[in-house]
VOPAGU-2260 file (C-alpha; in pm, 1 decimal, decimal comma):
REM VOPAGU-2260
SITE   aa  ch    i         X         Y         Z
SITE  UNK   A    0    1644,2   -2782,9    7682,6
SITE  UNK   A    1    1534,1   -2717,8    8042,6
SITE  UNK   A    2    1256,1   -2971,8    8114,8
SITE  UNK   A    3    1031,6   -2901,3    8413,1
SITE  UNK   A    4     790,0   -3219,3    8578,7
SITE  UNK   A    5     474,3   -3103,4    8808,9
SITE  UNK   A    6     294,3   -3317,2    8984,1
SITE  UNK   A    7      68,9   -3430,3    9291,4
SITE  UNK   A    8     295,3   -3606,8    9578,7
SITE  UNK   A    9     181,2   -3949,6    9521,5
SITE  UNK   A   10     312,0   -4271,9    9358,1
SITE  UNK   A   11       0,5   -4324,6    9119,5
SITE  UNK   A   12      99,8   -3940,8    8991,1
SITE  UNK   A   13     416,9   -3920,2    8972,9
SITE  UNK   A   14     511,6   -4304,9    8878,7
SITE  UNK   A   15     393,5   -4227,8    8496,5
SITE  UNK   A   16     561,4   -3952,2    8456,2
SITE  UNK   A   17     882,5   -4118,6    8533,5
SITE  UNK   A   18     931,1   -4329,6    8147,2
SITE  UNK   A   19     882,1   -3928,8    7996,8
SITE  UNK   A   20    1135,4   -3783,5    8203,2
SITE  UNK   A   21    1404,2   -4060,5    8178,0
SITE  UNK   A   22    1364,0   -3994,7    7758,8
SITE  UNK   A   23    1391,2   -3623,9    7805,1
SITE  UNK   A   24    1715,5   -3694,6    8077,7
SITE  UNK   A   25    1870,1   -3941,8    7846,7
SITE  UNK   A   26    1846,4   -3693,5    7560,8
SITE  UNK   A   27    2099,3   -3497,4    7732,6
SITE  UNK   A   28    1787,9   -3197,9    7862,0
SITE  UNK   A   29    1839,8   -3036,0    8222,4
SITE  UNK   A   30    1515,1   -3233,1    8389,0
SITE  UNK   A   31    1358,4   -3155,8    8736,6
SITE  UNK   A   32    1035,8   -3230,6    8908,4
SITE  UNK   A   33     856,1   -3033,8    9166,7
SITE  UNK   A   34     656,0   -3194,1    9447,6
SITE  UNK   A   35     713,4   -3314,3    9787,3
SITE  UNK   A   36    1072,0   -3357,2    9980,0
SITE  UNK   A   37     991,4   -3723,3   10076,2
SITE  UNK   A   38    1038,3   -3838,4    9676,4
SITE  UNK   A   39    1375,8   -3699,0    9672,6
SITE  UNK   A   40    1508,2   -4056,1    9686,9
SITE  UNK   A   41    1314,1   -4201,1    9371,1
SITE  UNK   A   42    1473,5   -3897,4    9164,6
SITE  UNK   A   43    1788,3   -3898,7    9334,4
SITE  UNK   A   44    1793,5   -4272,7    9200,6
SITE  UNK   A   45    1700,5   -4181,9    8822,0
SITE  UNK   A   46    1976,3   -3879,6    8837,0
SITE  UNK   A   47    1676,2   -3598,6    8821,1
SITE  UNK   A   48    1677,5   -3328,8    9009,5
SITE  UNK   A   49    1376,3   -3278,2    9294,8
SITE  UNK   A   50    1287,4   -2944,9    9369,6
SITE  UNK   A   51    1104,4   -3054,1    9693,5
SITE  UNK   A   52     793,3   -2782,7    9756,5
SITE  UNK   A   53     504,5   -2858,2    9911,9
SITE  UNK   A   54     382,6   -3041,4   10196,7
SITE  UNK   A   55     311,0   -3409,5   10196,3
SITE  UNK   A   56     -23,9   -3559,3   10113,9
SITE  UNK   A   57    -182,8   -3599,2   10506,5
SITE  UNK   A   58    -137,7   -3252,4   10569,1
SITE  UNK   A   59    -275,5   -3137,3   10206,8
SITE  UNK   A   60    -554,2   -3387,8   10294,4
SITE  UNK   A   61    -616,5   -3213,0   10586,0
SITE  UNK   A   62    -648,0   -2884,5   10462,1
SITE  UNK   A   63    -884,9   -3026,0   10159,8
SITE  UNK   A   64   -1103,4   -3127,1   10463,2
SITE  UNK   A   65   -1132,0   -2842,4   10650,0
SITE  UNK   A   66   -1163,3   -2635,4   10308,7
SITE  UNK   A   67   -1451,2   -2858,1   10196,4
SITE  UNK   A   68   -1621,9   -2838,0   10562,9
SITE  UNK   A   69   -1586,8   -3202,4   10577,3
SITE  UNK   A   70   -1459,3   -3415,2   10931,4
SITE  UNK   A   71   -1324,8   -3726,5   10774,6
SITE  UNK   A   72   -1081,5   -3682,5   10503,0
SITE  UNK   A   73   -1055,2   -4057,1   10437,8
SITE  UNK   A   74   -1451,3   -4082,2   10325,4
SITE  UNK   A   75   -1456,9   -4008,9    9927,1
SITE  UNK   A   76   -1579,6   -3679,1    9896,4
SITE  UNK   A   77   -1598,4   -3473,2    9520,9
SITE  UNK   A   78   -1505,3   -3158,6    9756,7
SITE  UNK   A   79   -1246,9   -3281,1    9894,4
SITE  UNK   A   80   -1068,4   -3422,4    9574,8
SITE  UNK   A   81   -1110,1   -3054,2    9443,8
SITE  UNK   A   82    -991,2   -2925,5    9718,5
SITE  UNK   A   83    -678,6   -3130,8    9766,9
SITE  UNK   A   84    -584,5   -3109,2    9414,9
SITE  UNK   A   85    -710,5   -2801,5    9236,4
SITE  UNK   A   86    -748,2   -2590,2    9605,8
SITE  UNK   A   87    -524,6   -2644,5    9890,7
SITE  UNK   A   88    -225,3   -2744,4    9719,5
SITE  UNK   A   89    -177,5   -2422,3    9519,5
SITE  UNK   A   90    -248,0   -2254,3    9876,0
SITE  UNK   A   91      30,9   -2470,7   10059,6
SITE  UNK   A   92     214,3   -2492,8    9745,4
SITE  UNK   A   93     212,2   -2204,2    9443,0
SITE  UNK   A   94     452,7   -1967,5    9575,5
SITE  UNK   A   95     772,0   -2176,4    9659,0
SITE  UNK   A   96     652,7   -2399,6    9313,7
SITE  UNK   A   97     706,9   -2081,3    9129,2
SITE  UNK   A   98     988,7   -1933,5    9270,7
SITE  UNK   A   99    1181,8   -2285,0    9228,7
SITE  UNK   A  100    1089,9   -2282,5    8873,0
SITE  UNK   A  101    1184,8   -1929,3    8781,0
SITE  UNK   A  102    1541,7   -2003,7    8910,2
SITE  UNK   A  103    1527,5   -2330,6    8719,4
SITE  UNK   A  104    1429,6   -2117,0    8429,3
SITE  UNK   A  105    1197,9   -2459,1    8222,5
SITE  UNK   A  106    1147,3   -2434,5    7857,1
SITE  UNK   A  107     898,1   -2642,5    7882,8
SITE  UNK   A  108     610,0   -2809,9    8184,4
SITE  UNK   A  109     496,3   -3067,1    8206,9
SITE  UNK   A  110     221,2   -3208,1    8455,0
SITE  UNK   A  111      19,2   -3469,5    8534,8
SITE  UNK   A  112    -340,4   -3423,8    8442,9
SITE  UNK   A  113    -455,6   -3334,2    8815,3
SITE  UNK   A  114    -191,1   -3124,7    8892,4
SITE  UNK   A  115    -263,5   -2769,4    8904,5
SITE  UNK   A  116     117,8   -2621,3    8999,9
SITE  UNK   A  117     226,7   -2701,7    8706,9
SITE  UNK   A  118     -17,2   -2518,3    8466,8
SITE  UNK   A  119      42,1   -2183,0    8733,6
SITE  UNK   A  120     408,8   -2219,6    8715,6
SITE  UNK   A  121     334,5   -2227,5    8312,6
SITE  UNK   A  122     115,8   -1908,6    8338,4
SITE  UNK   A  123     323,3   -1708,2    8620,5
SITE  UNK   A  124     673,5   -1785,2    8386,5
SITE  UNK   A  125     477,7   -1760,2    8025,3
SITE  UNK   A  126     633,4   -2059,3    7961,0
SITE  UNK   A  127     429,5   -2359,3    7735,5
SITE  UNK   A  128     276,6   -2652,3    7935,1
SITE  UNK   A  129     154,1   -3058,4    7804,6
SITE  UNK   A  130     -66,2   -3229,2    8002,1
SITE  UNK   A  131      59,5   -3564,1    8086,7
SITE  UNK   A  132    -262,7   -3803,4    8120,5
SITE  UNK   A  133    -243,2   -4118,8    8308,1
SITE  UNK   A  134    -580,6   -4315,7    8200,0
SITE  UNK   A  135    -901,8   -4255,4    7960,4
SITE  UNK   A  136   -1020,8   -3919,0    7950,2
SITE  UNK   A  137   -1172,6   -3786,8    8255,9
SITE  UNK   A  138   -1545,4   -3663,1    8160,1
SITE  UNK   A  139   -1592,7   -3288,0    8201,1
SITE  UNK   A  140   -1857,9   -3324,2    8484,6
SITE  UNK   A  141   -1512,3   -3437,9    8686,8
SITE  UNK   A  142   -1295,9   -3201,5    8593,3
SITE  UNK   A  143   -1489,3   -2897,1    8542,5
SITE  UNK   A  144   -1536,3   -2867,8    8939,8
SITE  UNK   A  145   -1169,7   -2912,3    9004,7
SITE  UNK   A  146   -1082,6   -2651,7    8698,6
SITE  UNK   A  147   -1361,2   -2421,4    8903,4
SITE  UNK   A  148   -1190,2   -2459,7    9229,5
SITE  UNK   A  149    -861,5   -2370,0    9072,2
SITE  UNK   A  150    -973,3   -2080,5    8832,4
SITE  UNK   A  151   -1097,6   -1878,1    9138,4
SITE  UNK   A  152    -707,3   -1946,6    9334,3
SITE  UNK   A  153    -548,8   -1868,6    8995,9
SITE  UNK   A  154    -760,4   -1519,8    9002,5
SITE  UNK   A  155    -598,5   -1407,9    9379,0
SITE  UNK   A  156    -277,1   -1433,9    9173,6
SITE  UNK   A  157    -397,4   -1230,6    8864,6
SITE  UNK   A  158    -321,5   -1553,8    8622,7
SITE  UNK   A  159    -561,3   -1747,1    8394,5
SITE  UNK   A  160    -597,3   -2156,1    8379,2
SITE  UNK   A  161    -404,9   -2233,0    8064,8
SITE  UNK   A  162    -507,4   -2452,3    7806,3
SITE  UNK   A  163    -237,7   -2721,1    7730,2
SITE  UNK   A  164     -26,2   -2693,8    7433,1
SITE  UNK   A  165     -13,8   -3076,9    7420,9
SITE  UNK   A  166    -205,1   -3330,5    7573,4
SITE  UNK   A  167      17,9   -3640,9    7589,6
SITE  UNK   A  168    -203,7   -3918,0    7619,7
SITE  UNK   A  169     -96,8   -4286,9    7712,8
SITE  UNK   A  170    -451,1   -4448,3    7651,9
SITE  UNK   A  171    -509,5   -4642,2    7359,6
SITE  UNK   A  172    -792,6   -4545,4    7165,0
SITE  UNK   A  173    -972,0   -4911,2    7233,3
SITE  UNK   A  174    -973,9   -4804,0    7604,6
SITE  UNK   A  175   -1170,6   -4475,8    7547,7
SITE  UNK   A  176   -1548,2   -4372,7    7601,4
SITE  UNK   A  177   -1777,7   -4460,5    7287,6
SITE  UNK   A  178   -1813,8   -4074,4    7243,7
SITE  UNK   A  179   -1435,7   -3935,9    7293,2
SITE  UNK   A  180   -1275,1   -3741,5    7119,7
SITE  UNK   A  181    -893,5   -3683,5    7030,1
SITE  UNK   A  182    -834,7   -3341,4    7250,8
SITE  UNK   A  183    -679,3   -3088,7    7101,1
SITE  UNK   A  184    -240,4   -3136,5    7061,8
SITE  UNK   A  185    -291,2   -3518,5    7177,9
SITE  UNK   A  186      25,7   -3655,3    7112,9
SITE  UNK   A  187       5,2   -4114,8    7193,7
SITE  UNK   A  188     268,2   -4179,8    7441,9
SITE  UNK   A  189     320,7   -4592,5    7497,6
SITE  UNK   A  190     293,5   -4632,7    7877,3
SITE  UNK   A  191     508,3   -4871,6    8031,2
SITE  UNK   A  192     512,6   -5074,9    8369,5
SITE  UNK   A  193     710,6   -4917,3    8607,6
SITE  UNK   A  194    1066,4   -5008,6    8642,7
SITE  UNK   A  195    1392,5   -4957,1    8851,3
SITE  UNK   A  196    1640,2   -4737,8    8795,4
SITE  UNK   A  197    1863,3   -4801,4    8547,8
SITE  UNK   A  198    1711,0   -5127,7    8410,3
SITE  UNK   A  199    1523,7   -5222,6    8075,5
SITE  UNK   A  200    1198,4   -5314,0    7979,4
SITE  UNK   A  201    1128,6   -5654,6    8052,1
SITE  UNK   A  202     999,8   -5890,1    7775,3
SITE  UNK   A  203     634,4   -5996,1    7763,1
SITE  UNK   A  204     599,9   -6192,5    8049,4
SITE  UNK   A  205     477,1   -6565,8    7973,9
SITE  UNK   A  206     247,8   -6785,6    8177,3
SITE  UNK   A  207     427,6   -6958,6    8464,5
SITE  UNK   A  208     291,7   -7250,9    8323,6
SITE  UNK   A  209     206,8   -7439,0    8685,3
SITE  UNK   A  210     -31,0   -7642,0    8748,9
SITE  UNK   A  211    -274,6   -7380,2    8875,4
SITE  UNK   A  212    -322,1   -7004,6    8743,3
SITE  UNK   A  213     -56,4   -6749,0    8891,2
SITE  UNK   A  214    -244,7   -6435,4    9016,9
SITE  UNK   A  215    -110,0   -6087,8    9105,6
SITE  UNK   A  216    -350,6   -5925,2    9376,3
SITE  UNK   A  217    -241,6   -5549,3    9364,9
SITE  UNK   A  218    -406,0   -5285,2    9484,5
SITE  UNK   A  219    -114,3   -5033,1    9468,2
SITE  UNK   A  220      80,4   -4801,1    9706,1
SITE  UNK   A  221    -224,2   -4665,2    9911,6
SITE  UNK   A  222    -512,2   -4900,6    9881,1
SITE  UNK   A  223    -351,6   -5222,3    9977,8
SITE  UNK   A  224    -573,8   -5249,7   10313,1
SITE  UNK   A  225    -511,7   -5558,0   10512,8
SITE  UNK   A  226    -901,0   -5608,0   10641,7
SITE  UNK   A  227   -1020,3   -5536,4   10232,7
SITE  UNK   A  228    -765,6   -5754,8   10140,4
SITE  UNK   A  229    -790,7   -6045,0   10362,2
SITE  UNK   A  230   -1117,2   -6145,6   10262,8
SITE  UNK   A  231   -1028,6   -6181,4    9908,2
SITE  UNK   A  232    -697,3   -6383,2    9944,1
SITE  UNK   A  233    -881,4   -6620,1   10139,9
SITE  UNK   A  234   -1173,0   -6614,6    9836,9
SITE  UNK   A  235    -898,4   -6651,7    9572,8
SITE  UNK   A  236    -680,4   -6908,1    9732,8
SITE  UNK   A  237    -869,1   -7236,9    9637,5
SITE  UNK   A  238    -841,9   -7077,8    9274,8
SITE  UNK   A  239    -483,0   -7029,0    9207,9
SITE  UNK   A  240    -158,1   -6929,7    9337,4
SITE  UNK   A  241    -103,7   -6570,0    9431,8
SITE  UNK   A  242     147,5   -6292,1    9496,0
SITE  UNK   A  243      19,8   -6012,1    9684,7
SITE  UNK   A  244     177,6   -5673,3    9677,3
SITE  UNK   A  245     216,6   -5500,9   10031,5
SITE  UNK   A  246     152,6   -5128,0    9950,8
SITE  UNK   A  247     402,8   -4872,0   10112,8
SITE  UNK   A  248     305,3   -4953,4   10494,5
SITE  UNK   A  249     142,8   -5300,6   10533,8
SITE  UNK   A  250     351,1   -5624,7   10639,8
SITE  UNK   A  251     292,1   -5944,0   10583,4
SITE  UNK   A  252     196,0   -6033,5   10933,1
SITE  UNK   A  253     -94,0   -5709,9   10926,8
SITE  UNK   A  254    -256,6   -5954,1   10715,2
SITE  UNK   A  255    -293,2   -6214,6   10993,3
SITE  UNK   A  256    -247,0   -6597,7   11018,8
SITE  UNK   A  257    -215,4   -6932,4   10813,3
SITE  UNK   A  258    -134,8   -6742,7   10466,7
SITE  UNK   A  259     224,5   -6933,3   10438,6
SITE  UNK   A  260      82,4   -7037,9   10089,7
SITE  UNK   A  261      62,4   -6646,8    9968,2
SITE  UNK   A  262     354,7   -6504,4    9821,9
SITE  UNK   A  263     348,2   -6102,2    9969,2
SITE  UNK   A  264     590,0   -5855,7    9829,4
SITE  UNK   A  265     705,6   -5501,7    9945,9
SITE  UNK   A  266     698,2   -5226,6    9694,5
SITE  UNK   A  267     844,4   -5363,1    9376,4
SITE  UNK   A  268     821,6   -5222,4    9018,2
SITE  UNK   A  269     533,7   -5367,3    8851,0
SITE  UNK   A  270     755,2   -5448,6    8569,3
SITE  UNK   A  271     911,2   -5696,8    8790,7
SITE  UNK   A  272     604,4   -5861,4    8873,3
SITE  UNK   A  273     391,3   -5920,9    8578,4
SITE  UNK   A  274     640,2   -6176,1    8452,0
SITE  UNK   A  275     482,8   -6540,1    8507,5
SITE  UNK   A  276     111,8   -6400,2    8603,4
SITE  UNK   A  277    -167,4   -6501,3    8452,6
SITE  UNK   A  278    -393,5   -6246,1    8545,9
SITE  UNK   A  279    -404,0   -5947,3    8778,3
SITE  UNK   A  280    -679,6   -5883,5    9016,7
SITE  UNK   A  281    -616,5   -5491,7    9120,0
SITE  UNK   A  282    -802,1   -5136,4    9217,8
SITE  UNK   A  283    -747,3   -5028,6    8901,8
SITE  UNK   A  284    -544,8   -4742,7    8887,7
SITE  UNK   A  285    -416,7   -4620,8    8555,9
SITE  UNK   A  286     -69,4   -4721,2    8576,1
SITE  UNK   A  287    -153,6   -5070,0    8705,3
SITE  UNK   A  288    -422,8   -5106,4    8451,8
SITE  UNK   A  289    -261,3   -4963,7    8141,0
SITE  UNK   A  290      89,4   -5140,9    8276,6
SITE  UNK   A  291    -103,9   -5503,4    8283,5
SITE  UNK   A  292    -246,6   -5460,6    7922,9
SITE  UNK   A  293       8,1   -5350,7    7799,0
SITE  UNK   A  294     160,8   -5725,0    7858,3
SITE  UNK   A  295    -166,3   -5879,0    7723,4
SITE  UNK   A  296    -288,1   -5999,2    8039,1
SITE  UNK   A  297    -624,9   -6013,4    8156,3
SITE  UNK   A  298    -766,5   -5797,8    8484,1
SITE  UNK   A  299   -1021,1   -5828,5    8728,8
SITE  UNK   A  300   -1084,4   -5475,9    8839,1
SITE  UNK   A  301   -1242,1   -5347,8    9217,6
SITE  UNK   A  302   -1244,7   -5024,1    9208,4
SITE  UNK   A  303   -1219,8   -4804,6    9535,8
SITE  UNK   A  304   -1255,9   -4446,0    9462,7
SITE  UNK   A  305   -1108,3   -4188,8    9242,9
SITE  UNK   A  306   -1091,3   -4241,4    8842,6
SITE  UNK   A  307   -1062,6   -4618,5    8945,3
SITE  UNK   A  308   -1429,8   -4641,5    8823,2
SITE  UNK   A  309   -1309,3   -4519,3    8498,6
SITE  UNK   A  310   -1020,9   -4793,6    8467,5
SITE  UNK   A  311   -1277,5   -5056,7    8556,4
SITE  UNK   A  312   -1557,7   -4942,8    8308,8
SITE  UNK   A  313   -1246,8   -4909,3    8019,9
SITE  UNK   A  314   -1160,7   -5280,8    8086,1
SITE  UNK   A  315   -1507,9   -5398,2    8137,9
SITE  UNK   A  316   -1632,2   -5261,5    7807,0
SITE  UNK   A  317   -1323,5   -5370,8    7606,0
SITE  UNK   A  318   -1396,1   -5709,7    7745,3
SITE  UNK   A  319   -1005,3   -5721,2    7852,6
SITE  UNK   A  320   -1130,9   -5833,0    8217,4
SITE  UNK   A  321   -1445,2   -5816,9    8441,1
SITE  UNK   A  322   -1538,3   -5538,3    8664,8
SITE  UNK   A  323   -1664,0   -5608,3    9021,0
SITE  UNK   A  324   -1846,4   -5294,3    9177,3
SITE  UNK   A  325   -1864,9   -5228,9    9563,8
SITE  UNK   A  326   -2018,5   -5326,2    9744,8
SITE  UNK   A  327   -2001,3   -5664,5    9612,9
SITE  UNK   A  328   -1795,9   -5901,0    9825,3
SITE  UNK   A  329   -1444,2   -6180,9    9823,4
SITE  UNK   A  330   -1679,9   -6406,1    9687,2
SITE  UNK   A  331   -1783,4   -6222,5    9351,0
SITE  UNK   A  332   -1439,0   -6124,5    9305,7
SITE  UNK   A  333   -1281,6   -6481,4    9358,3
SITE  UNK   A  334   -1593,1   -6580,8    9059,8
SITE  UNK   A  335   -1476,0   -6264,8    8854,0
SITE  UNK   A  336   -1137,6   -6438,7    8816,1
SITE  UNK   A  337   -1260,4   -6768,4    8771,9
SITE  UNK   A  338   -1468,5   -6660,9    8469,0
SITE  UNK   A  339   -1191,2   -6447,3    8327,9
SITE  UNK   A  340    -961,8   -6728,1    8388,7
SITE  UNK   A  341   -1198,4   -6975,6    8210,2
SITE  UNK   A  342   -1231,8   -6803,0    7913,1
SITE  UNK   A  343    -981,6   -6726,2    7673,5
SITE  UNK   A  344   -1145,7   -6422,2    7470,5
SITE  UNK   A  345   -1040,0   -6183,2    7772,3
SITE  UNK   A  346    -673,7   -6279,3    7721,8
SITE  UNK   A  347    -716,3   -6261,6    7360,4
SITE  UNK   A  348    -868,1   -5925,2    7362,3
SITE  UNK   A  349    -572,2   -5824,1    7604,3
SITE  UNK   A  350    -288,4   -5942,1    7380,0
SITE  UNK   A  351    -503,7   -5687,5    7107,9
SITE  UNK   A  352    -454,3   -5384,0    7340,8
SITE  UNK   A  353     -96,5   -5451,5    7399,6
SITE  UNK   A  354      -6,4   -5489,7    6974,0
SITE  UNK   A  355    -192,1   -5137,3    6975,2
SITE  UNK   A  356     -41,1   -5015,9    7319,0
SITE  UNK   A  357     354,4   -5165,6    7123,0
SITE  UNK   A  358     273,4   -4942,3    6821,1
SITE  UNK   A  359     206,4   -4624,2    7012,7
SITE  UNK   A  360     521,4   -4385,9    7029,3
SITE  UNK   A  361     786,5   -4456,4    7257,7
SITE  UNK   A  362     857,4   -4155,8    7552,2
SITE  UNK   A  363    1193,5   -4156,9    7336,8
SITE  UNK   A  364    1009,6   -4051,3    7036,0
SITE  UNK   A  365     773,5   -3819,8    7212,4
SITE  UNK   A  366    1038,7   -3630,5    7375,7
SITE  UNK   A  367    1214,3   -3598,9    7078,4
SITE  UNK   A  368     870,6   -3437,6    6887,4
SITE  UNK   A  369     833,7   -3193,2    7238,6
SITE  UNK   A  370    1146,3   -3035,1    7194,6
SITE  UNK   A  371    1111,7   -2994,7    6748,9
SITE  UNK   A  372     803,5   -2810,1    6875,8
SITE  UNK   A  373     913,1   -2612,6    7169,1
SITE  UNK   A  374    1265,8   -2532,1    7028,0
């Protein structure tokens, strides 16, 4: 089979996707991904093939902005969002996404549940599309404003917004809204904490067993900013030991003085890092969040935009951490982890999403049940 990946140029998208494609790729199926040139060395890596369309985030950023009517790109903006994903990339994007496809010649898309290539590559080439989630279910007030702003560019090219043959879906049902319900094809897929090329799952990681707590402060590739941060390592510090990850720009010294007790780290597969933690304090995107329970360890969550919010009410109401909503400061978050530290039933309750997160089907098992359908 010819398996083709979609998605928005940026880690938190395209990161998740990357356990699905490895199953299809290791099942011996023809696998590429469409989005930007500047990931062509994560799939060169994995031995999938990029085909690089699209421009790169700041300039599809940009053009949200100026679509929207808005100066500042960087403020949170619902217009913006549906103009970056469900607006101007299909502008900047579509054409060359289509064309690269039709000479790849897919039997099957696949993309990420805000991408909106994919599903017009599907339509354009008649060819069936899943819907690769990366969190709880995104209420319809969300997405119906995004699916508005990309019905009306899928229109100009005489095509209709299709509906999803399959909605794979790497939530566990204990994360999900009190009133959700399955969509239709949902297919589990077990999510898993990112990893390098080439190597395994790591076991479930085990308390460092120190004298003080081991904390991960992480708030992934593009929220990891140095005066947000600094605040709360110096909060967290008299409360345990702690390894903060870098992001994709940030140094160490960007973070300023006296912090020789902090352990920072450059970009490093979470799977790598979760060993010896005791809990993870993070921004709470889906892959960090479903990555952490899935190794039964406890979160505080500080959300900073996006479906963060959703991440953070998931984990508050499953009582597998504590949520700490802006604009509350260092100090709540440093008691956040103190309480969730303190008390054991957030750990337990975490160790009961990973047994259900274990028992999900593996992207092995899911790939295999894509292509009995497709084929």
């Amino acid at each position: 089979m010819r398996i083709l990946f979609s998605s928005t140029p940026q880690h938190g998208h395209l990161l998740p996707v990357l356990p699905l494609a490895r199953a299809f790729r290791d099942r011996g199926d023809e696998v590429s991904v469409i989005t930007s040139a500047s990931f062509g060395p994560l799939f060169a890596a994995e031995g999938i093939t990029l085909l690089p369309v699209g421009p790169e985030i700041p300039e599809l950023l940009a053009e949200a902005a100026r679509l929207a009517g808005v100066d500042d790109p960087t403020v949170p903006d619902p217009a913006v969002a549906a103009e970056l994903f469900a607006g101007a990339r299909i502008d900047l994007t579509a054409d060359a996404a289509i064309a690269a496809a039709r000479e790849f010649g897919p039997d099957l898309i696949v993309a990420e549940a805000t991408d909106y290539v994919g599903p017009l590559v599907a339509a354009a080439l008649e060819v069936p599309y899943a819907k690769l989630a990366f969190g709880p279910l995104i209420p319809a007030q969300f997405t119906d404003v995004f699916d508005a702003v990309a019905e009306r560019r899928y229109q100009q090219r005489g095509l209709t917004v299709p509906r999803p043959s399959w909605y794979l879906d790497p939530c566990p049902e204990a994360l999900q809204g009190p009133d959700w319900q399955p969509p239709q094809g949902r297919l589990p897929l077990r999510p898993e904490p990112h990893r390098g090329p080439g190597t395994p799952q790591a076991p479930t990681p085990v308390s460092a067993g120190g004298a003080r707590p081991k904390v991960l402060l992480s708030f992934g590739t593009h929220f990891a900013d140095p005066g947000l941060l600094r605040p709360v390592i110096d909060a967290l510090a008299t409360k345990a030991d702690l390894v903060v990850t870098l992001g994709l720009t940030a140094t160490a010294a960007d973070y300023g003085d006296g912090l020789d007790h902090v352990e920072f780290v450059g970009f490093t597969p979470l799977a790598e890092l979760l060993n010896g933690i005791d809990l993870v304090v993070t921004h709470g995107g889906a892959g960090t969040t479903l990555a952490t329970l899935s190794r039964g360890l406890p979160m505080v969550v500080v959300p900073q935009g996006a479906d963060q919010f959703l991440q953070a009410g998931a984990v508050a109401a499953s009582r597998t951490g504590v949520a700490v909503m802006p604009p509350a400061g260092a100090e709540a978050v440093a008691e956040a982890t103190a309480a969730v530290l303190d008390d054991q039933e957030y750990r337990a309750n975490a160790q009961r999403i990973a047994k259900e997160i274990a028992a999900m089907p593996s992207p092995g098992e899911v790939a295999d049940t894509l292509a009995g359908l497709v084929g």
